[in-house]
C-alpha positions in Angstrom: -9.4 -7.5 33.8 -12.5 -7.4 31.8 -12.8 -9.4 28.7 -13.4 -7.4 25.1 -16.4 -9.0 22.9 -15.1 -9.9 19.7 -17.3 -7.7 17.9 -16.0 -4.8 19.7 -12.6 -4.5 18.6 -11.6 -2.7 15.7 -8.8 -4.1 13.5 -6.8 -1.0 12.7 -7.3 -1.1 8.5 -7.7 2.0 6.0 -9.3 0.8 2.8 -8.9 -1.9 0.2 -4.9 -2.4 -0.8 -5.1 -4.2 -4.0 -6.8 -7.4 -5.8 -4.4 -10.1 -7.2 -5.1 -11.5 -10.4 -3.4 -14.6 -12.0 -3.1 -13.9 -15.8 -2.3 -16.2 -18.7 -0.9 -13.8 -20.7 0.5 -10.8 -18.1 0.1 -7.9 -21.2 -3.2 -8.6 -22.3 -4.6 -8.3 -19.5 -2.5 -5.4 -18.3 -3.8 -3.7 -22.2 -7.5 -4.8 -21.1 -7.3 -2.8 -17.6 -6.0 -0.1 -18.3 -7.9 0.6 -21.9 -11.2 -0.5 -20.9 -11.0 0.2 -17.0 -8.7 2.8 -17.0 -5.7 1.4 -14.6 -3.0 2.9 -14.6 0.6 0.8 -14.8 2.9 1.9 -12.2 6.2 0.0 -10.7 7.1 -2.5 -9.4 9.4 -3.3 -6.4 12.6 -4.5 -8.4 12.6 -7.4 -5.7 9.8 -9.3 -7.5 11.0 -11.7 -10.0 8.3 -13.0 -11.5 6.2 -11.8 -14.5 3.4 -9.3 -13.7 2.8 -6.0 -13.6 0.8 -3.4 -11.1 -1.9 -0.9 -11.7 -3.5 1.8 -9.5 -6.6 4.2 -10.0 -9.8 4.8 -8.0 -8.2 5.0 -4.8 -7.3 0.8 -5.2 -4.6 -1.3 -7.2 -4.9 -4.6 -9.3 -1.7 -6.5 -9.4 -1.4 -9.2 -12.2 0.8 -12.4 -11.6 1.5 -14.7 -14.6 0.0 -17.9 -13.1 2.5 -21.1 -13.3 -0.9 -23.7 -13.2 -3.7 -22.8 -15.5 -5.8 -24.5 -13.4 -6.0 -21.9 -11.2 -7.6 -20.1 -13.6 -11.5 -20.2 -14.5 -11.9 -22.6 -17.2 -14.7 -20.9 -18.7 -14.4 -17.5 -19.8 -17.6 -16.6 -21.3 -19.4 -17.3 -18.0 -21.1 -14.4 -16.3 -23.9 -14.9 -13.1 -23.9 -12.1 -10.7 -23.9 -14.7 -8.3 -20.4 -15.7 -8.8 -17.4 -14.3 -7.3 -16.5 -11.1 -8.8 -14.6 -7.5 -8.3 -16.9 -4.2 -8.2 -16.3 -1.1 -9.5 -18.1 2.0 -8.3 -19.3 4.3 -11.3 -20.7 7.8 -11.9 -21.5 7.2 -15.1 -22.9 3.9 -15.9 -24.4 4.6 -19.6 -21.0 5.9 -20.5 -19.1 2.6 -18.9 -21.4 0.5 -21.4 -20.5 2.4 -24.7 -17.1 1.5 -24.2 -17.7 -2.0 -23.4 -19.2 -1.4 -26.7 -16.4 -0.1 -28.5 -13.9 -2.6 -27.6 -16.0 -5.6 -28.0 -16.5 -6.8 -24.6 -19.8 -9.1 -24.0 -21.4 -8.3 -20.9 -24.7 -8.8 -19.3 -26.8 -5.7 -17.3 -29.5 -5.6 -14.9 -31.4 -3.3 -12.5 -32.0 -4.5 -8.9 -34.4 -2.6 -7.2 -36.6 0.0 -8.1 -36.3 4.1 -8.2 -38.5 3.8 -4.4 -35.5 1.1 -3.2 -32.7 3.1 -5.0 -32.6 1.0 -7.8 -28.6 -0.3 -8.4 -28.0 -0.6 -12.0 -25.1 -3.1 -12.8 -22.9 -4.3 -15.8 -21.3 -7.8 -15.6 -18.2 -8.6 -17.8 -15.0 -11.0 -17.7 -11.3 -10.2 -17.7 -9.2 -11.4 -20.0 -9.1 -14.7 -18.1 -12.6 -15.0 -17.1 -12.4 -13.1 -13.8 -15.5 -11.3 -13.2 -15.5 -8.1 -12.7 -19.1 -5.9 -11.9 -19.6 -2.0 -12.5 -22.2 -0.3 -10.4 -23.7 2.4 -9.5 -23.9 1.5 -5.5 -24.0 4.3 -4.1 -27.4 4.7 -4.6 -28.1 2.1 -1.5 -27.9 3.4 1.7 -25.8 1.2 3.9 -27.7 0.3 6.7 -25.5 -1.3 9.9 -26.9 -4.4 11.2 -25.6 -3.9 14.4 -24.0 0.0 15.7 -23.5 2.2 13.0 -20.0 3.4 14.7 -18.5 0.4 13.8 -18.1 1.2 10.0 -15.3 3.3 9.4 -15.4 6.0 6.1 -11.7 6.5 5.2 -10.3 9.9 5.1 -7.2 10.1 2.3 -4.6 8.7 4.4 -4.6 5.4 2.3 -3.5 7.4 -0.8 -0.1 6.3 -1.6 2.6 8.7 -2.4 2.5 9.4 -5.9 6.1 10.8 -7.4 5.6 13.8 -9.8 3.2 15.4 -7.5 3.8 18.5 -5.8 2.4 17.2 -2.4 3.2 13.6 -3.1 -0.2 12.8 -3.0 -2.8 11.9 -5.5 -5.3 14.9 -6.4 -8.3 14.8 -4.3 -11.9 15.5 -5.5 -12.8 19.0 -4.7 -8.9 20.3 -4.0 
């Protein structure tokens, strides 16, 4: 029996589920996704019995837990380095994302990596409510280039769409349908 390589198998994922974030106060930050990111709050399984609250959009959800040890937590919230460990967003319109960072008061830092010959990635750097970072982008601008076979990135088709009730197909509206 021959032996598979490590790198060539294929663990059988979709896309990103969801990121988990640990909240001090479960509706502020549940107001600050949705109003300045534009989450949507859907349910959540009555089996959880703890404070929190879900969101979906953008093909990816964000589910808040109300931490129990502050610690957890970053301890300084007005602390932004691209370096650091943060979510990113993918945007279409990047100009537009910053007047509303704007309008609700939220302090950020921006930068261009790159030039317009190395597809130049503009980027907008801004906390959560309890100093999570989270990045805006406009990515999509660098192409990805495979360090090893190029087959071995997979582009999800719409399967990892959850059902969405109120929908005639059950589905979330695709772009171009």
């Amino acid at each position: 029996m021959e032996k598979k390589d490590e790198h060539d198998s294929k663990a059988p994922l979709m896309a990103l589920n969801h990121v988990s974030r640990l909240c001090r106060d479960v509706k502020k930050s549940l107001e600050f996704y949705t109003k300045v990111l534009g989450f949507v709050e859907t349910e959540r399984p009555a089996a959880l019995d703890f404070d929190g609250a879900w969101l979906f959009n953008y093909g990816v959800g964000i589910h808040l837990v109300q931490v129990k040890d502050e610690e957890k937590l970053p301890s300084n919230t007005d602390h932004l380095d691209p370096m650091d460990n943060h979510i990113s967003f993918q945007c279409e319109d990047m100009e537009a994302l910053e007047e509303r960072l704007k309008e609700v008061d939220v302090r950020y830092i921006k930068r261009t990596v790159g030039d317009q010959k190395d597809a130049a990635i503009n980027q907008l750097f801004f906390n959560d409510p309890d100093g999570f970072m989270v990045e805006i982008c406009n990515c999509e601008n660098l192409e990805l280039v495979p360090r090893n076979s190029a087959d071995a990135i997979q582009i999800p088709d719409n399967r990892h769409t959850p059902p969405v009730a109120g929908h005639a197909d059950n589905r979330l509206p695709q772009p171009n349908s």
